[in-house]
N, C-alpha and C positions, 0 to 999 in steps of 0.2 A: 584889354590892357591898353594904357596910353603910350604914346608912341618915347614919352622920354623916358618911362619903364621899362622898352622894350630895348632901345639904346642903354642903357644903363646896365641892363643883361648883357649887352654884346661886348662889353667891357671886361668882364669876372672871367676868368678861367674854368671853361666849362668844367673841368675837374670840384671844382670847388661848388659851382651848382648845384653837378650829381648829389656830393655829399651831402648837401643841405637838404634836395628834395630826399633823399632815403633817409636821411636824420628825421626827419620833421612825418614824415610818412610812415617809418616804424622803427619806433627808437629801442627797441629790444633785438634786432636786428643782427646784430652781433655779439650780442649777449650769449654767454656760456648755460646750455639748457641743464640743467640738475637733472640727473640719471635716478627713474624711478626705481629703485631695487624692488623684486617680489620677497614674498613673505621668507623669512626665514624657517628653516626648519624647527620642528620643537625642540627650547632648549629642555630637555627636562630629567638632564642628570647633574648636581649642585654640589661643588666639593667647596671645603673652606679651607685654607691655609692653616700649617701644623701650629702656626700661633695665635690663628684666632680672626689675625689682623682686618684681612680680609674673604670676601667670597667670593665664586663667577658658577656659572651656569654653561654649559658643553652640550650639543648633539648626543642622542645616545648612541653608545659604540668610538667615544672619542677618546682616547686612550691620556693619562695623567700622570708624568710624572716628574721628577726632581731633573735639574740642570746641574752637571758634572756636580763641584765641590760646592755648591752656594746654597747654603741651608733656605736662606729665604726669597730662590728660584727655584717656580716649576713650569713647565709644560705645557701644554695639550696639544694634539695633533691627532687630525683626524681629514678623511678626503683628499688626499694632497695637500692639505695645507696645517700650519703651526701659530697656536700663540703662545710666547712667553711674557710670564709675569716675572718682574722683581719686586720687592718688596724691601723698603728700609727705613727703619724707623727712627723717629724723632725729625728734628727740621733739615731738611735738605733744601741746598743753593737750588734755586729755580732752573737755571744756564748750566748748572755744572752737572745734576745730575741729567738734563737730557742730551747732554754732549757725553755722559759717561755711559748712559742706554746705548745712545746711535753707535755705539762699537761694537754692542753684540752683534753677533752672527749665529744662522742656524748651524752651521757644522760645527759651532764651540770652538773654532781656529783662527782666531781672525785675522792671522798672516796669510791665508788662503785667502783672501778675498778682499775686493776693493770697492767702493761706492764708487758708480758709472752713471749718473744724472741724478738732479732732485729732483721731483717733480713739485715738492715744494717743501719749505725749511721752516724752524721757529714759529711757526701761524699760532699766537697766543692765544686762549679762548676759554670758555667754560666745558667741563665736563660733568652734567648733574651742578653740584653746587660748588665744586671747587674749581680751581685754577687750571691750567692746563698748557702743556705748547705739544704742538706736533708739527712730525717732517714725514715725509716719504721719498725713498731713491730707490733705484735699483743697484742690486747687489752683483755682480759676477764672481763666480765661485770656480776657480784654475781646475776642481772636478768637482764631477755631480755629487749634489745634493737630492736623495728622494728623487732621483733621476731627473735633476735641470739644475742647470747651470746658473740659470738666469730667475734671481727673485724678486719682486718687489718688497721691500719692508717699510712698515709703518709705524715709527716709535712716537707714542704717546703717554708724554709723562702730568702724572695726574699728582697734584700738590695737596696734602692736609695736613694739619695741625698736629697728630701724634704719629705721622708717617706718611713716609709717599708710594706711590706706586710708576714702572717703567712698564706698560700693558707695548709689546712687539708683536705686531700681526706679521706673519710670514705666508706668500702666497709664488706659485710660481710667475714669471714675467706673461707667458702664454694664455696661461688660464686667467691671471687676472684681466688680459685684455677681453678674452671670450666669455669670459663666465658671472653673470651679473648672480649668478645662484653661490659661487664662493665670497663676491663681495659684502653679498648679503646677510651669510654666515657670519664671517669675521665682524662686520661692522654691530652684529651684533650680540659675539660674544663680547667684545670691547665695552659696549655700552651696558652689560649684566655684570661687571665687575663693581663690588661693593668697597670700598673700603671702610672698614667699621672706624672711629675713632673714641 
């Protein structure tokens, strides 16, 4: 190195150095590592919606069924954990109908219960071939739910042409931090939901 290089280093704030040499040395370094999920279990029980609209696919032994009054919400839950569907047909506002998902709750009450962080909001995207936004927060629930208080929920609202779909993964806060085998479940009954159009 020459000596007016070496001068010219004694000048920069070594903070600013560090940075450069670990930039320059490995620039994935701080990058967020994507979490390998293992296989999911077989999905291989297939119910379709009483209208037709759409279909999903459940573990077997996952139990199916309707949401209080709302003809076109159902169910499943199975292992500790829950997804609900809604379903509504013809054009829904993009913004309105995933701000009118994010107020479900698993205990059907939703004055029991309040969103306690996002982990992330609105993230617009693709789902298979249509449109999509998703958020996920944590829920705290004033009493147990399926015994915990504490849920993570995932609403992803999925946009088509002669209907939309509000697909709510429901997991406890515990197990979703321990359990890459219920991640793995959930993310893919989400992704086996059909919507016909």
């Amino acid at each position: 190195m020459s000596a007016d290089f070496c001068r010219a280093v004694r000048r920069v704030p070594f903070i600013v150095v560090v940075l450069a040499l670990v930039s320059a040395q490995a620039p994935s370094a701080f990058a967020w590592k994507k979490i390998k999920l293992p296989d999911p279990p077989p999905l291989s029980q297939e119910h379709t919606h009483p209208s037709g609209a759409f279909s999903f696919r459940v573990p077997e032994g996952w139990a199916v069924g309707k949401v209080g009054r709302d003809a076109d919400a159902i169910q499943t839950v199975g292992g500790g954990l829950a997804v609900r569907i809604l379903y509504r047909k013809g054009g829904a506002g993009f913004d309105s109908l995933h701000a009118s998902c994010m107020g479900e709750r698993l205990s059907g009450t939703p004055l029991d219960s309040e969103p306690d962080g996002y982990e992330y909001d609105y993230v617009e995207g693709m789902t298979g071939d249509k449109r999509s936004l998703d958020s996920a927060f944590l829920v705290v629930y004033e009493n147990q739910v399926m015994e915990h208080r504490k849920w993570r929920q995932r609403n992803l609202t999925v946009i088509g042409e002669s209907g939309s779909l509000c697909l709510i993964a429901f997991a406890p806060a515990s197990v979703w931090k321990k359990s890459l085998e219920a991640r793995s479940v959930l993310e893919a009954i989400l992704q086996n939901v059909k919507l016909r159009e």
